[in-house]
C-alpha positions in Angstrom: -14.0 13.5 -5.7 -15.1 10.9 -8.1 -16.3 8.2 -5.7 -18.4 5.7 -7.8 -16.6 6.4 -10.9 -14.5 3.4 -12.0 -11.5 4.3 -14.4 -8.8 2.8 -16.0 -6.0 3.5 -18.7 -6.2 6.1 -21.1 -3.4 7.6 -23.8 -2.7 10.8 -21.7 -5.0 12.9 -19.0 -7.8 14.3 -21.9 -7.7 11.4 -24.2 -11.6 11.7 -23.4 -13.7 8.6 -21.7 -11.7 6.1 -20.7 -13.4 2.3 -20.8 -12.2 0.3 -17.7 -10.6 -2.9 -19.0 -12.8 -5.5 -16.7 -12.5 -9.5 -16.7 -15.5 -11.0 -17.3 -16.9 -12.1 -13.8 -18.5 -10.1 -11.3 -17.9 -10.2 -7.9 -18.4 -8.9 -4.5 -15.7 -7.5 -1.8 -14.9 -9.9 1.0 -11.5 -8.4 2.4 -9.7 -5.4 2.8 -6.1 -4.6 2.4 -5.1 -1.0 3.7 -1.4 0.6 2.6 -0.1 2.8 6.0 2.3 5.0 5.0 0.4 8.0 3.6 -2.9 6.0 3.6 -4.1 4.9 7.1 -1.6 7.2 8.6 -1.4 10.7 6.3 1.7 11.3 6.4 4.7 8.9 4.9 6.7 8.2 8.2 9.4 6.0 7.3 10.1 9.9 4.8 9.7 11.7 7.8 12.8 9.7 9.7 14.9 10.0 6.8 14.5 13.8 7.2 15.0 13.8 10.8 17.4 11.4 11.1 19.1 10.4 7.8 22.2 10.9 7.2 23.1 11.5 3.4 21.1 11.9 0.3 18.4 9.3 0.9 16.3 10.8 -1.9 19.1 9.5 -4.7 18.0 5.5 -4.0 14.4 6.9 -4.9 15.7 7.5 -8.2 17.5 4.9 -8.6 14.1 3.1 -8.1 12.2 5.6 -10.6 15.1 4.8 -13.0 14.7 1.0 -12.9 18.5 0.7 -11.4 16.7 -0.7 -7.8 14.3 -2.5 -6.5 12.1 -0.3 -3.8 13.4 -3.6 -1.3 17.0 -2.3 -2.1 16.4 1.2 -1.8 14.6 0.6 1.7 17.2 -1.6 3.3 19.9 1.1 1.8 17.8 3.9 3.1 17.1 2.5 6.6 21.4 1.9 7.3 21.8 5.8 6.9 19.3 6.5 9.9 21.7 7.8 13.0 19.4 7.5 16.0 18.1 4.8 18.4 14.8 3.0 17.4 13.2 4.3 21.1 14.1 7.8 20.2 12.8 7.4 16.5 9.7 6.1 18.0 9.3 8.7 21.1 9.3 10.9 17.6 6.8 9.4 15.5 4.6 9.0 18.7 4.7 12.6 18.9 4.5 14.2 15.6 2.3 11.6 13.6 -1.3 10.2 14.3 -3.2 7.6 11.9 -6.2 9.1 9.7 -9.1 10.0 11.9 -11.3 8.4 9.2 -9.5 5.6 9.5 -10.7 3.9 12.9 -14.3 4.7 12.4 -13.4 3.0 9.1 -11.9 -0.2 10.8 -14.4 -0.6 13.7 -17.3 -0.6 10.4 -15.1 -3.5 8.6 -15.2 -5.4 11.6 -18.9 -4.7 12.4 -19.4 -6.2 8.9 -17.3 -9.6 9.2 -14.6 -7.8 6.9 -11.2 -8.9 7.8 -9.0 -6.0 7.2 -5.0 -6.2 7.0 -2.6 -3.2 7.0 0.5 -3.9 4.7 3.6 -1.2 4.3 6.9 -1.6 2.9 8.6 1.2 5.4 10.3 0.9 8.1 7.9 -0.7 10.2 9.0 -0.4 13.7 6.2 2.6 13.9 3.4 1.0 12.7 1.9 -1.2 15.3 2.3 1.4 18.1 0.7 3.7 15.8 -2.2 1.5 15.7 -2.6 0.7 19.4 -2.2 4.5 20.0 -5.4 4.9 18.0 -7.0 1.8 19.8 -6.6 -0.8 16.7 -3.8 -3.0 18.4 -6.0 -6.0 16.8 -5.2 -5.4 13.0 -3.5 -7.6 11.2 0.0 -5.7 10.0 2.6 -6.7 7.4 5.3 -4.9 7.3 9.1 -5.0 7.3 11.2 -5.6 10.3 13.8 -3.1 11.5 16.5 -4.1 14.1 20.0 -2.8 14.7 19.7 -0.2 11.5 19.0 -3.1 9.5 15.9 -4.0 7.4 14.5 -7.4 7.5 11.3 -8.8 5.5 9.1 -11.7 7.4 6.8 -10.3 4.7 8.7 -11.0 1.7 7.9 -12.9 -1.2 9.7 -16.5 -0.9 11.0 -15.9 -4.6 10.8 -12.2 -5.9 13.9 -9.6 -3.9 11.7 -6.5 -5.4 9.8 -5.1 -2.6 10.4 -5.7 1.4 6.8 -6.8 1.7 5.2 -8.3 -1.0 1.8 -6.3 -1.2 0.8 -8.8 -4.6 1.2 -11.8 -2.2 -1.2 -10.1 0.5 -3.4 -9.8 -1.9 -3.4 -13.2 -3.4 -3.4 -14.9 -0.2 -6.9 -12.9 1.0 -8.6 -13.4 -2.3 -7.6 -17.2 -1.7 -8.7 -17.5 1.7 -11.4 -14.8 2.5 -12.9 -14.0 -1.3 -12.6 -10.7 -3.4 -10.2 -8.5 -2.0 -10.7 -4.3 -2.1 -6.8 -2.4 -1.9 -6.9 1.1 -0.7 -3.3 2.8 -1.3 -1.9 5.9 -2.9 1.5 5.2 -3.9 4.1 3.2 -6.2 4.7 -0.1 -3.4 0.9 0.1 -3.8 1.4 -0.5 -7.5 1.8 -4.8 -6.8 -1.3 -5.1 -4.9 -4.0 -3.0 -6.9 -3.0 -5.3 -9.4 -4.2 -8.1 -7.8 -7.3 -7.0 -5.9 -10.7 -6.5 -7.4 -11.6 -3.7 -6.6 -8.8 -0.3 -5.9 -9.3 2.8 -4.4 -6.1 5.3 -5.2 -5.3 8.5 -4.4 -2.3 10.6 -5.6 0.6 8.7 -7.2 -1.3 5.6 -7.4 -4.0 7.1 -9.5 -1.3 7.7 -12.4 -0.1 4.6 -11.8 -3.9 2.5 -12.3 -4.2 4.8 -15.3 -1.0 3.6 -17.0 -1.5 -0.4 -15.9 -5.4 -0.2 -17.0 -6.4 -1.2 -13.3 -9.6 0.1 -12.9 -10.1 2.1 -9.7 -12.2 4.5 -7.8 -10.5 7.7 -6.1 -10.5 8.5 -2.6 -9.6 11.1 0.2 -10.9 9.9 3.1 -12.0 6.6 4.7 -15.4 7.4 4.2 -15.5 7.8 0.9 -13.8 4.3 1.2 -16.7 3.3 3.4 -19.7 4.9 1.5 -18.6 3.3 -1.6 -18.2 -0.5 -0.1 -21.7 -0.1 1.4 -23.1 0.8 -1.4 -21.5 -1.6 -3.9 -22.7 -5.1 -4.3 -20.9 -6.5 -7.3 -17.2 -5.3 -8.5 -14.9 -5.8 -11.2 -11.9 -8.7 -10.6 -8.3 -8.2 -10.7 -5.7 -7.6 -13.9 -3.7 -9.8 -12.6 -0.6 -10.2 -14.8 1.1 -13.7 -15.1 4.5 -11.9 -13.8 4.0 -8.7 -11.6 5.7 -6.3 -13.3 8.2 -5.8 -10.1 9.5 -8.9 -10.4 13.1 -8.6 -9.2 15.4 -11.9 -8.4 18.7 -10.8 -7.1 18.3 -7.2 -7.5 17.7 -7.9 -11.6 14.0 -7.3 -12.9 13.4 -10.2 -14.6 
């Protein structure tokens, strides 16, 4: 655990120390945007369905998004027509097989104790995620998250522009810097990619590690939601965001641009 350590890009895993690439103002966390799907819940759900419930090889359209040849939007809405059961029994499922972090509503009930408004954001399925949260008592977060209906995926999330991800995690970000202040992103995996880049302060775990490392985004790692917690409390003045002029996921229909 490296908790307190901020990191950013290096040329390879023992290129020695790495200097985070910082803008030049300092500034302190007034927000908090949580990734669900292998973050506040452990486990990647909208996975689990496809192996309970897909039909085909759903794992093909996430290499087609590793190559470059889709958009993780396309993949998802691609991914979501080959589940073959009803949303109440994919539910009655997830209810029973999957739980949110246990860190992660002593987590929540601290944000809200310290005026922190805190937003979940996923680019799954999404028809899990609220129950998930009441089931856990936290029915009154704020969720993004895509919209399925009828084996279809829909995006009240989306960016009004870019097709590249169902919900556009870089926009959450942007709009809770703009209205709340500094903005702290705690995710672990490649949708989570758009938003570290625009918060100011990350913590990552697995996959998203790799990926701060190659963007330079400095970030702290994690494992649990107190490590999450321990580090907020302790931390008065952070680093700002990258923030590229294009996010590098920029997709208008289906092309990067």
């Amino acid at each position: 655990m490296h908790v307190g350590h901020l990191l950013a890009g290096a040329e390879g895993p023992r290129a020695g120390p790495m200097v985070p690439r910082y803008p030049g103002r300092i500034v302190e966390i007034r927000a908090l945007v949580v990734d669900f799907d292998g973050t506040a819940c452990i486990d990647d759900v909208s996975e689990a369905l496809l192996e309970e419930f897909g039909e085909g090889d759903w794992r093909a359209y996430d290499d087609a998004v590793d190559g470059g040849e889709l958009g993780l939007r396309q993949a998802a809405e691609l991914q979501a027509e080959m589940l073959r059961a009803s949303r109440k029994d994919m539910l009655a499922f997830v209810l029973e097989k999957f739980s949110i972090d246990p860190t992660f509503p002593p987590f929540a009930a601290w944000a809200e104790r310290e005026a922190l408004p805190l937003t979940i954001v996923s680019d799954g399925f999404g028809f899990y995620v609220r129950p998930m949260l009441e089931a856990a008592g936290l029915g009154r977060l704020e969720v993004r998250t895509n919209r399925y209906e009828d084996g279809r995926l829909g995006h009240p999330h989306a960016h009004p522009i870019c097709v590249g991800c169902g919900t556009c995690k870089m926009l959450a970000a942007l709009q809770h810097r703009g209205r709340h202040g500094a903005v702290a992103f705690v995710g672990e995996g490649q949708s989570d990619r758009y938003g570290a880049l625009y918060s100011d302060l990350v913590f990552a775990k697995k996959d998203l590690v790799r990926i701060c490392r190659e963007d330079g985004v400095p970030y702290r790692e994690w494992e649990t939601f107190d490590d999450v917690r321990t580090a907020l409390a302790s931390t008065n003045h952070l680093a700002g965001p990258v923030s590229p002029e294009r996010c590098p996921g920029w997709r208008t229909d289906g092309v990067t641009a």
